[in-house]
C-alpha positions in Angstrom: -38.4 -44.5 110.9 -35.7 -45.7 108.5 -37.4 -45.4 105.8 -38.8 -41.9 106.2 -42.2 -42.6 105.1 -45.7 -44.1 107.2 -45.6 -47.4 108.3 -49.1 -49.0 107.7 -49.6 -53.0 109.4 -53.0 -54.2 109.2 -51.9 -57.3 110.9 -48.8 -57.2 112.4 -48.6 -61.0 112.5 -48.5 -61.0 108.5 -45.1 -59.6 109.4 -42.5 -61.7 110.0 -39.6 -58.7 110.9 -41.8 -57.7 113.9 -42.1 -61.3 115.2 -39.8 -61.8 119.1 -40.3 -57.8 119.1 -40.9 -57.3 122.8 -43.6 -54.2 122.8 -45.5 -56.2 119.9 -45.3 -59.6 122.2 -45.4 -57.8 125.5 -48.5 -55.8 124.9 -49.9 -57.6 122.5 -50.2 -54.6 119.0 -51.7 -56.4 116.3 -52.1 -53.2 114.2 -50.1 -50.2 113.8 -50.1 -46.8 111.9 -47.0 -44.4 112.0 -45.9 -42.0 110.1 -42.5 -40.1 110.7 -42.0 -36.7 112.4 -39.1 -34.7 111.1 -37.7 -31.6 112.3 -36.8 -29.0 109.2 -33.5 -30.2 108.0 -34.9 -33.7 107.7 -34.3 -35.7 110.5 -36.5 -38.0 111.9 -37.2 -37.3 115.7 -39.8 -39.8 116.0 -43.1 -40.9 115.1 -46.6 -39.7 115.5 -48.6 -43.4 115.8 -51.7 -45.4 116.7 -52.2 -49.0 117.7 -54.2 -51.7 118.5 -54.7 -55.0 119.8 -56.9 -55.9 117.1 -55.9 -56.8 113.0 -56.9 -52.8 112.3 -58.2 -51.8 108.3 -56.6 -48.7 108.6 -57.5 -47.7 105.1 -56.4 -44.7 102.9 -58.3 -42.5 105.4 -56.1 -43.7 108.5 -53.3 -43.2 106.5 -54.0 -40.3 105.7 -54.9 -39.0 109.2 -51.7 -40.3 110.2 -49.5 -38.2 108.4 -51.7 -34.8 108.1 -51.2 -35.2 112.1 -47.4 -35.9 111.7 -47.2 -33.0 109.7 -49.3 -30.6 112.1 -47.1 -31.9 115.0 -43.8 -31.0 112.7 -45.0 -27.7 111.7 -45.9 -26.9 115.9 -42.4 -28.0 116.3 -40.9 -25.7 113.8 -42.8 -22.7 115.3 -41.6 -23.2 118.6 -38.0 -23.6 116.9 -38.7 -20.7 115.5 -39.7 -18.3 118.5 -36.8 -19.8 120.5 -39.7 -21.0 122.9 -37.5 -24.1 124.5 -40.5 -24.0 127.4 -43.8 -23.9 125.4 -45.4 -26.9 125.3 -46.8 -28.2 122.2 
């Protein structure tokens, strides 16, 4: 989320930052796909993600996926900021 941009990791284990991280350890991701969701002035509320416990080749279309869905999410968010809709769901 830092970064502000998707995080793609075929093989978590080829990452060395992510090694001793509890929810990789604990439940064992070996792949992840994220990309960031941000409300309209730019901050990042979170992140819209997939993983598995499998080495994943995500590929251009995951990534791609992955951050047409972030941005659908965003945009469902900005409606209901929009409306003033606090109890919609979305």
């Amino acid at each position: 989320m830092v970064r502000g941009r998707a995080l793609v990791l075929e093989d978590v284990g080829d990452y060395p930052r992510f090694a001793g991280n509890p929810v990789v350890d604990e439940i064992g991701i070996r792949s992840y796909l994220g990309a960031p969701l941000a409300d309209r002035t730019g901050l990042v509320l979170g992140t819209v993600c997939v993983a598995d416990v499998r080495p994943r080749p995500w590929g251009r279309a995951g990534l791609d996926t992955i951050k047409a869905m972030a941005a659908e999410l965003a945009e469902r968010v900005r409606r209901r900021e929009d409306d003033g809709d606090t109890a919609a769901p979305l």
